[in-house]
C-alpha positions in Angstrom: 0.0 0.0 0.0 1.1 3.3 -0.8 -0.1 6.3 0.9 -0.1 10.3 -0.3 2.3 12.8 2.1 -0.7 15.1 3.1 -0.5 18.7 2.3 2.0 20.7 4.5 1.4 24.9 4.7 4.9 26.4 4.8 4.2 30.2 5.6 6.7 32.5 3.9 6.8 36.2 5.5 8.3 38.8 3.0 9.5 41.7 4.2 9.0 45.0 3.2 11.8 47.2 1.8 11.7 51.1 3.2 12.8 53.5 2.0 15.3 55.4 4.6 15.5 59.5 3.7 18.7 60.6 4.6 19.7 63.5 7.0 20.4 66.3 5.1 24.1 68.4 5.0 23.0 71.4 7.0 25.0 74.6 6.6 25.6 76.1 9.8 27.2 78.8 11.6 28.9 78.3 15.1 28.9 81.9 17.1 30.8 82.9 19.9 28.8 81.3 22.3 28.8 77.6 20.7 25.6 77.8 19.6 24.5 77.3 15.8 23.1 79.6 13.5 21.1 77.5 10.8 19.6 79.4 7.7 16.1 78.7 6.6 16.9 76.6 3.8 19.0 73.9 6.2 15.9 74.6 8.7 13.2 73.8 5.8 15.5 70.7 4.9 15.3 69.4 8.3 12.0 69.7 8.8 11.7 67.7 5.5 13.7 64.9 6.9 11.4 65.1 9.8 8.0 64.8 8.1 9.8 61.8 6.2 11.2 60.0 9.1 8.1 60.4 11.1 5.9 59.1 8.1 8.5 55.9 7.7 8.7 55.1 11.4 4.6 55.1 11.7 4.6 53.0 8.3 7.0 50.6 9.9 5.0 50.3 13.1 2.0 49.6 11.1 3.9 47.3 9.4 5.5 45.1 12.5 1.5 45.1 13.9 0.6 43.3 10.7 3.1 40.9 11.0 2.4 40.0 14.8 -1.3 39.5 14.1 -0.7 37.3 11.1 2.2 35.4 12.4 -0.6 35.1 15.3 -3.2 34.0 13.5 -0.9 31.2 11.3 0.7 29.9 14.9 -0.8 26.0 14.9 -1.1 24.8 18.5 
């Protein structure tokens, strides 16, 4: 007698590639004091960078939820 192997579910995960912005070259001007001077440009660059970061990291976080709940919801007991 010969038997079938039954049907095994192997989950494959794939994960996401992000896109990283990279923090900008800011010009910059140290006084007397030690403090910086940063002109608006640099400032509206940074604030750029900011907008993207914040948008990746809450992306990402939505992201890792996903994959908890599904990884969850696949786990056979």
């Amino acid at each position: 007698m010969t038997s079938c192997q039954s049907v095994k579910v192997v989950y494959k995960y794939v994960v996401s590639e992000y896109n990283c912005p990279k923090f900008p070259a800011l010009e910059r001007t140290i006084n007397k004091d030690g403090s910086w001077t940063i002109p608006p440009d640099s400032v509206d660059e940074l604030t750029e960078f900011y907008i993207k970061y914040s948008t990746l990291e809450a992306i990402i976080k939505h992201d890792k939820e996903l994959f908890e709940k599904t990884k969850d919801a696949t786990r056979i007991e």
